[in-house]
C-alpha positions in Angstrom: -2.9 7.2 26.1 -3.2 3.6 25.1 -0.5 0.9 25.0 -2.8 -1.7 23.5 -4.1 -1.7 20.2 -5.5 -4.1 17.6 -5.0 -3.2 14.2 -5.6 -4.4 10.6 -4.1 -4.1 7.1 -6.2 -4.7 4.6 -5.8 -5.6 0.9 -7.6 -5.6 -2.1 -7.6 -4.5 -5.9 -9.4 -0.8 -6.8 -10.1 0.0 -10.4 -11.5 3.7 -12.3 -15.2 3.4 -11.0 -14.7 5.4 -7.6 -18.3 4.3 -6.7 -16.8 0.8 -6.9 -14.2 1.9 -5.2 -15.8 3.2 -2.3 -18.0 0.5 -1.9 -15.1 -2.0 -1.9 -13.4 0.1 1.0 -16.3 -0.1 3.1 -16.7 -3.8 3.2 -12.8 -4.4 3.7 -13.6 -1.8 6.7 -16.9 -4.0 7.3 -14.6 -6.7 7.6 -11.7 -5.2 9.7 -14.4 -3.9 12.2 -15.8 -7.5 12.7 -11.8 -9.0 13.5 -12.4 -6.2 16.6 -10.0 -3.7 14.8 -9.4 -0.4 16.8 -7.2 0.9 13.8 -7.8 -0.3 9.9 -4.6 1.0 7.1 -5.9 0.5 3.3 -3.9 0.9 0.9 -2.8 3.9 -1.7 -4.9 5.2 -4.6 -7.9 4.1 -3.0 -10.1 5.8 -5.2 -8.6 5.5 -8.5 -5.8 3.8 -10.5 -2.7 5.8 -10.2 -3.2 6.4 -14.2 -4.9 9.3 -15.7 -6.2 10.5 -19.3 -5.1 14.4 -18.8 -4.5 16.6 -15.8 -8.3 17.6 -16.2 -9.1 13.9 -15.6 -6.7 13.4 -12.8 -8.4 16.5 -10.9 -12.0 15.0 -12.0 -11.2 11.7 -10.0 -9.7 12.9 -7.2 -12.0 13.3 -4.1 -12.0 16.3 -1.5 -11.5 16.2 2.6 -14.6 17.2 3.2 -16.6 15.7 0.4 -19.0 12.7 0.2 -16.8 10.2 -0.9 -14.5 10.4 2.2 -17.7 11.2 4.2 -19.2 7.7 3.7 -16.0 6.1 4.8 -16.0 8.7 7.8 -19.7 7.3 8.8 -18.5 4.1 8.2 -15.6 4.2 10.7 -17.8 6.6 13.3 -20.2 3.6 13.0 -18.0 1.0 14.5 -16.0 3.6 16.1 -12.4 2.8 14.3 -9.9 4.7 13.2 -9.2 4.6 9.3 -6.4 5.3 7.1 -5.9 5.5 3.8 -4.5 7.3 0.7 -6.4 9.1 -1.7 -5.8 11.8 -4.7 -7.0 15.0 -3.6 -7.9 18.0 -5.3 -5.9 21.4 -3.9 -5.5 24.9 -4.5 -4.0 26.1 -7.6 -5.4 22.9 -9.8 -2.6 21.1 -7.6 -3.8 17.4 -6.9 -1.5 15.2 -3.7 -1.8 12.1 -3.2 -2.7 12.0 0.4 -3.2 9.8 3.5 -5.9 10.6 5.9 -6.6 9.7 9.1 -10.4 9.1 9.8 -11.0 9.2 13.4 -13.8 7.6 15.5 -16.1 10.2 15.7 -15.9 10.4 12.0 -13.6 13.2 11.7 -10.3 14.0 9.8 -7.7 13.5 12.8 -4.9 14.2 10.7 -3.8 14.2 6.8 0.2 13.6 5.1 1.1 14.5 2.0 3.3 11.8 -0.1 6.3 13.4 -0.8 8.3 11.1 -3.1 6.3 10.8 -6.7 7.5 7.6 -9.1 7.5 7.8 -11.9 4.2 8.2 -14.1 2.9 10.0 -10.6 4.8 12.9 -11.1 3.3 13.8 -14.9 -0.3 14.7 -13.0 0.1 14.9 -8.9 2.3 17.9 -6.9 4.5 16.2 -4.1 4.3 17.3 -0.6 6.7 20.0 0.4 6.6 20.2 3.9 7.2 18.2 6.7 3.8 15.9 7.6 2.7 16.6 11.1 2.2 13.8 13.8 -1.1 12.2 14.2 -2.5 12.8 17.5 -4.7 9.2 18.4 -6.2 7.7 21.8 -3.1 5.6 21.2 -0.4 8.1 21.1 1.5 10.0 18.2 1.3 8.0 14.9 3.1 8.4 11.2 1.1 7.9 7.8 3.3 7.8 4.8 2.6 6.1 1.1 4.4 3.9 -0.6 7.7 5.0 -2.2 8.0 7.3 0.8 9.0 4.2 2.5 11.4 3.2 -0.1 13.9 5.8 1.6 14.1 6.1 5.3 13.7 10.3 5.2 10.1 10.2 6.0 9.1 7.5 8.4 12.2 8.6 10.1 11.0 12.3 10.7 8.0 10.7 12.2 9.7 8.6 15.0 12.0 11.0 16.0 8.6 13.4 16.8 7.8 10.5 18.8 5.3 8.1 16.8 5.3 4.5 18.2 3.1 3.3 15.2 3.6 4.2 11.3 1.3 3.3 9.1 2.1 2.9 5.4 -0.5 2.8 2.5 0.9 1.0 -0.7 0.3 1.0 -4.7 3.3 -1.7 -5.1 4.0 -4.2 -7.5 7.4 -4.6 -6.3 8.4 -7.4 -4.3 11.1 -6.3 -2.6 8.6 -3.6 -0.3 7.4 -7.0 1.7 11.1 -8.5 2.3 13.0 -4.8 2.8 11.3 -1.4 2.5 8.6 -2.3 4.8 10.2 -4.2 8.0 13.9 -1.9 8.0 11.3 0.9 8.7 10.4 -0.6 12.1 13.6 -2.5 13.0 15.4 0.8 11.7 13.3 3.1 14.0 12.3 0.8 17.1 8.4 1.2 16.6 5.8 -1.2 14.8 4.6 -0.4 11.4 1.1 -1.5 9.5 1.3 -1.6 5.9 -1.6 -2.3 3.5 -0.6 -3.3 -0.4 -3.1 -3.3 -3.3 -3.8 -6.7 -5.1 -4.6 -7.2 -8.3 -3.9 -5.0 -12.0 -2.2 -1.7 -11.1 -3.1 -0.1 -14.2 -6.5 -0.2 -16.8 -5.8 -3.1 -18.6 -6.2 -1.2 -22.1 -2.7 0.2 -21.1 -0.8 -2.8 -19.7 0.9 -3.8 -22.5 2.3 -0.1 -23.2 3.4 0.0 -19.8 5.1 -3.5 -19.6 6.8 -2.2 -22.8 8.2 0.9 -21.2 9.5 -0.6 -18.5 10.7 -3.8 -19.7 8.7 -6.1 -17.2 6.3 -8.9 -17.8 2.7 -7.3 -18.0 1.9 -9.9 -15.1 4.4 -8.3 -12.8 2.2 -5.3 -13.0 0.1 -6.5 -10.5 0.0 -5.4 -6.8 2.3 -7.4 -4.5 0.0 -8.0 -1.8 1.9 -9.5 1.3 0.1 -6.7 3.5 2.3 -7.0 7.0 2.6 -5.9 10.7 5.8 -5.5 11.7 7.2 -5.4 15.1 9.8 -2.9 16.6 12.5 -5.7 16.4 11.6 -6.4 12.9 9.5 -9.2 13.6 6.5 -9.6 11.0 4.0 -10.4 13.1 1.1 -10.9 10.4 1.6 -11.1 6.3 -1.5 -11.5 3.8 -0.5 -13.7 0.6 0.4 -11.7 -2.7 -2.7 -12.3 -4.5 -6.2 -12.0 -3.3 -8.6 -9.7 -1.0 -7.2 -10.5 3.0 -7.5 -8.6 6.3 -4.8 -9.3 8.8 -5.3 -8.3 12.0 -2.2 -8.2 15.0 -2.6 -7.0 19.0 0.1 -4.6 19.9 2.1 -3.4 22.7 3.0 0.1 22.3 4.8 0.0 25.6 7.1 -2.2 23.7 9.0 0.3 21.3 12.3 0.5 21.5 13.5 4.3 21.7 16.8 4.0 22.3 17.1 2.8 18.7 16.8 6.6 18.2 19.4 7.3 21.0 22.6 8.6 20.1 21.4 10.3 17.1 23.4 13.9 16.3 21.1 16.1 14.5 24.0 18.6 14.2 25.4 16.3 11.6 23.4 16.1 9.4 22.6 19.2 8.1 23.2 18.3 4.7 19.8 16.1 4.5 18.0 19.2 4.7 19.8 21.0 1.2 19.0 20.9 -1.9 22.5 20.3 -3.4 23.5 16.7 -3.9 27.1 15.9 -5.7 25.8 13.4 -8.5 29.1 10.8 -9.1 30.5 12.2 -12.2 32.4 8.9 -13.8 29.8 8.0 -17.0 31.1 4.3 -17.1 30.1 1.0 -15.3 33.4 0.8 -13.9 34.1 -2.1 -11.9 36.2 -3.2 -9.0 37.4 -6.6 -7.2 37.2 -6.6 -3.2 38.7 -8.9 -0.7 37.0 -9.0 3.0 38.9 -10.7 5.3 37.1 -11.4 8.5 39.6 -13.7 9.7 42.3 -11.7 9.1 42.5 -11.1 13.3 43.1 -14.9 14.1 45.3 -15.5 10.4 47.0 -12.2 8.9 47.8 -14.3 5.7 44.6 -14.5 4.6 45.2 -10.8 3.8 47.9 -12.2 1.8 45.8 -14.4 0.0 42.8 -11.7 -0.7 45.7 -9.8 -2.3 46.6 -12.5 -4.7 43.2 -12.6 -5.9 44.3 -9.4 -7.6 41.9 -6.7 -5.1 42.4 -3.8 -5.7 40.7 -3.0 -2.0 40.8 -5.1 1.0 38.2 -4.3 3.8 39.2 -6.1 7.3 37.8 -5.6 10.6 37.9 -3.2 12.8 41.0 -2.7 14.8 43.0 -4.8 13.0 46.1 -3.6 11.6 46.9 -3.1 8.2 49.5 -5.2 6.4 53.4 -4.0 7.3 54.0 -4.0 2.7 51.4 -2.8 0.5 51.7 -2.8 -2.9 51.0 0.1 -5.4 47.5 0.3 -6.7 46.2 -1.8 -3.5 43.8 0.4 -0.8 43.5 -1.4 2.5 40.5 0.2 4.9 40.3 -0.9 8.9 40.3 0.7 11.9 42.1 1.9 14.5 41.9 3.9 18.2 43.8 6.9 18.8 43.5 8.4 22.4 40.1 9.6 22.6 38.7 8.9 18.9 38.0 5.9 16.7 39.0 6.4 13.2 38.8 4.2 9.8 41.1 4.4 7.7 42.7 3.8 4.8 46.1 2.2 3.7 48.3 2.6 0.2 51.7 2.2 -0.7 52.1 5.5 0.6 50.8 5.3 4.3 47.8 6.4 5.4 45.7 8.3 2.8 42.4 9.0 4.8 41.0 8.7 8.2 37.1 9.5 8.9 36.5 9.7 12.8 33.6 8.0 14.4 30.7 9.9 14.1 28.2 8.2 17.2 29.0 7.1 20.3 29.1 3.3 20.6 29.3 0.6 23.7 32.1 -1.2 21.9 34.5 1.7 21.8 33.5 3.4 25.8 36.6 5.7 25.4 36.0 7.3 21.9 34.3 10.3 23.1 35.5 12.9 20.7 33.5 12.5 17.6 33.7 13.3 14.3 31.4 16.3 12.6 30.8 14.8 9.4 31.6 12.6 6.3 34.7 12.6 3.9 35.7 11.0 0.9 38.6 9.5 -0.5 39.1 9.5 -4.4 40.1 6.0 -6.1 40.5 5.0 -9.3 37.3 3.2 -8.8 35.3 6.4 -7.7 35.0 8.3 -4.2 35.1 6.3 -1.3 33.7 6.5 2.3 34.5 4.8 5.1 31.5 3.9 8.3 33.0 2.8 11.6 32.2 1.7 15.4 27.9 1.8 15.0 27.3 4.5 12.7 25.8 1.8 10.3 23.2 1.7 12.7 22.5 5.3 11.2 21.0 5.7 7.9 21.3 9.7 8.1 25.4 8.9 7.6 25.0 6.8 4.0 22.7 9.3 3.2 25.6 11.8 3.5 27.8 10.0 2.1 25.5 9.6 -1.3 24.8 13.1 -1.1 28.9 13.8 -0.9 28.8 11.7 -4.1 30.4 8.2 -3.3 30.2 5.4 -5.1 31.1 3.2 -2.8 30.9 2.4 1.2 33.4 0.6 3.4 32.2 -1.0 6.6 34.1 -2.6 9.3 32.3 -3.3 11.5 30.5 -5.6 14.4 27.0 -5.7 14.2 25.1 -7.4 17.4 22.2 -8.2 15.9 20.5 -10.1 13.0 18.8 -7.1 11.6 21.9 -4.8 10.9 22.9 -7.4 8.4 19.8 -8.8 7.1 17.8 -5.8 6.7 19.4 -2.5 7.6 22.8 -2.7 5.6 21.5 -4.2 2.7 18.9 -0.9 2.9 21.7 1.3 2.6 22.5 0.5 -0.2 18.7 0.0 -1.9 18.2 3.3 -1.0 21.4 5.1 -2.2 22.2 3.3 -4.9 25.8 2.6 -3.4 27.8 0.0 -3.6 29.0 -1.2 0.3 31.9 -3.6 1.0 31.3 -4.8 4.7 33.8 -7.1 7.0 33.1 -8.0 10.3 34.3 -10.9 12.1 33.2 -14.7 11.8 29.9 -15.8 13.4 26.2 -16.3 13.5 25.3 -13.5 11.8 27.4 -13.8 8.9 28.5 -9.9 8.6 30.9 -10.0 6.0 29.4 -9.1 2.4 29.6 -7.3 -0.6 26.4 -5.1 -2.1 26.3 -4.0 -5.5 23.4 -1.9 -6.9 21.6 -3.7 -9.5 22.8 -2.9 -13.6 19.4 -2.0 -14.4 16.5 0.5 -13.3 13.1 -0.6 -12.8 12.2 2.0 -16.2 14.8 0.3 -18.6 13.3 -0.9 -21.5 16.3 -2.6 -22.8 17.2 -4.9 -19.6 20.4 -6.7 -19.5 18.5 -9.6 -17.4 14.9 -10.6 -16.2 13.2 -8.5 -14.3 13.5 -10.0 -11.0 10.2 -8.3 -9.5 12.0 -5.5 -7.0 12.2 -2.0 -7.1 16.0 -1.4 -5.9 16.9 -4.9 -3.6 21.2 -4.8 -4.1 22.9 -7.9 -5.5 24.5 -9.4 -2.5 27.2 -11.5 -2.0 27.6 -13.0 1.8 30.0 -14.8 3.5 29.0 -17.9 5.6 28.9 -18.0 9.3 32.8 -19.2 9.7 34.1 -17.9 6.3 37.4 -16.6 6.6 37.7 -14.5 3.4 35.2 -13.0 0.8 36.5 -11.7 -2.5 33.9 -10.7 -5.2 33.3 -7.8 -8.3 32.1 -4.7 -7.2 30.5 -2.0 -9.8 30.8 1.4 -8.0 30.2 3.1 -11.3 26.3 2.6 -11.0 26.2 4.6 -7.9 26.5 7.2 -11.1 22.7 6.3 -11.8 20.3 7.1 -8.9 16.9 6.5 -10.8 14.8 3.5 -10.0 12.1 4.8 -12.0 11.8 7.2 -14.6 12.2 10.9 -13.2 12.8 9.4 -9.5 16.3 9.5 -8.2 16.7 7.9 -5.5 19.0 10.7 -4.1 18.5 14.2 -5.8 14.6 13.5 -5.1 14.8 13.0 -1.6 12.8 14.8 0.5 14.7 17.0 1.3 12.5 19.9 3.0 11.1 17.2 5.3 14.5 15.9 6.3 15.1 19.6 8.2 13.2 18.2 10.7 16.0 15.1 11.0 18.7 17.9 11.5 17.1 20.0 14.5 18.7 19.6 17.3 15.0 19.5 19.1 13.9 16.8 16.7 15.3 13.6 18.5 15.5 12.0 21.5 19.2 11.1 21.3 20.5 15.0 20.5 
């Protein structure tokens, strides 16, 4: 097996002519092959534009496994002796059409094929999601992931790949959104410990007959209907080692050293958890109202305790502090208070009222901060507030996005963190991913310092399919609004809206939550899934 590997992502713009299509594959593999590529990932909907006149049409354009449209790109790749992958519509049993990612192998051959399994939108009026689990790609270097698109947008799927052992995911997009370069893409490796190649689509998304019926629907700009672009490789520590611009044709090529993924980001994992992830029930928040909800975080409240005092007189109705520091002696009536505190051999958070202690969720992972919490927790509860259900994530569990995904299943609204990350990419990219891909608000507090730990994340008011916006579209699928604390900040307060948790949809018909994959996400709840049982 190979530690070294070059790879390529390559963009470019693909219209309804599938012959134009095909031929525009083969010189952005013509050019791949010539930067020395061992490995080329093109983007999604290769052969056709993602928009189709009936179902009959939608079958017509679709192009089989074995037929000649994949087996001129097969020659092509046997030719320079690459690997290929891309995603194409396929036509399947049953008049059932996929969108699927194949794996073209060096001899030429189909080396393995991944069926996308969470539709958006307009997809799911003509293609049939994928329903079971996608298997590992067997290559010269080692087990690899192919996924598409909004199957990166939650972590279910590239997740169930690294825990079967892939050191490489490869992800074929058909994204306008802006927010899959900055988020979606890079948590996937940081998140995981493994590199990821992603290839975006350039240029109109849709025919341009039907761009301005589309921009209507969804309340965007017709221009923002473009693909993205910003094709990346992304290291296991987050690192984007290569990024293509958001407009025009670009191959971008990165060496990698597969020796170099971290698994012990995967250690510590308890499969026996999260059963839930594989069931079709999810609790949907039942409050119909954009409620709202001030928050204080007070990450000096170790070194100054009246800064607690002060949040309060902002008029919070919660106050987050960090962890293991104690609650205030008086709290008044309508006040929660969440930290965290050790009790023999567990770590719990908890939460304060005027009445004493309300709630207490144990630790659910083993972290090296708290050595002697050994007894863990079995799984997530919620409190009930007057600004909707409530969980609390404490010691390194953040680091897990199988427990948000709980708690949004449970129903909460809203996320309390106290917490001390170590590294820049809990905060930058994995936290502020919980709640993109939940839909969940998340009031975090750690301590002052570099990485600035202490925010507030808010779902944004409006889905990506709302005609009748209550601001610009700001050219992302789901990115949270986010309000940080500075390095030596002392206190954060700012306006939470927990009540949007109630709306999971980013897209019309795709919620975010109920539509998770939920039959592949078995695999992230067997104990002989992981490495870190």
């Amino acid at each position: 097996m190979r530690d070294r590997v070059r790879v390529a992502a390559v963009q470019f713009a693909a219209g309804t002519d599938l012959d134009e299509n095909l031929t525009t594959c083969v010189r952005m593999l013509d050019a791949a092959a010539a930067e020395g590529a061992d490995l080329v990932v093109m983007p999604e909907f290769c052969n056709h534009l993602s928009v189709y006149e009936s179902q009959d049409h939608c079958r017509t354009v679709a192009v089989s496994l074995d037929g000649p449209w994949l087996g001129t790109l097969a020659q092509r790749s046997a030719e320079f002796g690459v690997y290929a992958s891309l995603t194409v519509t396929v036509p399947r049993d049953g008049g059932r059409v996929t969108a699927t990612n194949v794996l073209i192998d060096p001899q030429g051959g189909v080396a393995a094929t991944a069926d996308k399994q969470m539709l958006m939108g307009n997809e799911r009026a003509y293609l049939n999601a994928g329903s079971e689990v996608s298997p590992v790609a067997d290559t010269a270097f080692g087990p690899v992931g192919l996924y598409s698109c909004m199957d990166g947008v939650t972590f279910e799927v590239p997740r169930t790949f690294a825990v079967r052992g892939a050191r490489l995911l490869l992800n074929s997009l058909n994204s306008f959104a802006l927010d899959e370069a900055r988020l979606h893409i890079p948590v996937r490796a940081v998140e995981n410990g493994v590199y990821v190649v992603a290839a975006n689509k350039v240029g109109p998304l849709l025919p341009a007959e039907q761009v301005p019926a589309f921009s209507q629907a969804l309340g965007v700009p017709p221009d923002a209907l473009n693909g993205a672009g910003e094709s990346q490789v992304v290291a296991p520590d987050g690192t984007v080692m290569a990024m293509a611009s958001r407009h025009g044709e670009a191959v971008v090529v990165a060496d990698l050293d597969l020796s170099l993924v971290e698994t012990d980001r995967l250690e510590g994992r308890r499969p026996q958890v999260y059963g839930p992830l594989a069931q079709t029930h999810t609790t949907r928040p039942d409050v119909e109202r954009d409620f709202d909800v001030i928050v204080g975080c007070v990450p000096g409240a170790r070194s100054n305790p009246e800064l607690v005092g002060e949040a309060i007189g902002t008029g919070a109705s919660l106050v987050v502090l960090p962890e293991l520091t104690p609650p205030p002696s008086n709290i008044s009536p309508g006040l929660l208070v969440v930290t965290t505190a050790r009790r023999d051999d567990q770590h719990f958070g908890q939460v304060w009222s005027a009445e004493g202690l309300v709630h207490e969720q144990a630790q659910l992972h083993l972290s090296g901060r708290h050595p002697n919490a050994t007894r863990l927790g079995t799984e997530v509860s919620l409190h009930p507030t007057p600004f909707g259900d409530l969980a609390v994530v404490v010691g390194d569990d953040h680091r897990y996005p199988e427990i948000f995904r709980l708690a949004a299943i449970a129903g909460a609204h809203l996320v309390a963190v106290c917490w001390q990350p170590e590294n820049r990419w809990e905060c930058d990219l994995a936290l502020v991913e919980r709640a993109a891909e939940n839909r969940i608000s998340v009031a975090a507090c750690g301590p002052p310092g570099p990485l600035a730990a202490t925010m507030l994340l808010d779902p944004p008011a409006d889905s990506l399919w709302n005609p009748y916006r209550s601001s610009p579209y700001n050219g992302t699928i789901n990115t949270p609004i986010c309000q940080r604390a500075e390095p030596d900040d002392e206190l954060l307060v700012g306006k939470l809206h927990p009540g949007r948790a109630v709306n999971r949809e980013v897209s019309k018909d795709t919620d975010l939550v109920g539509g998770r994959p939920w039959q592949a996400s078995a695999v992230l709840a067997e104990s002989t899934s992981g490495v870190g049982d």
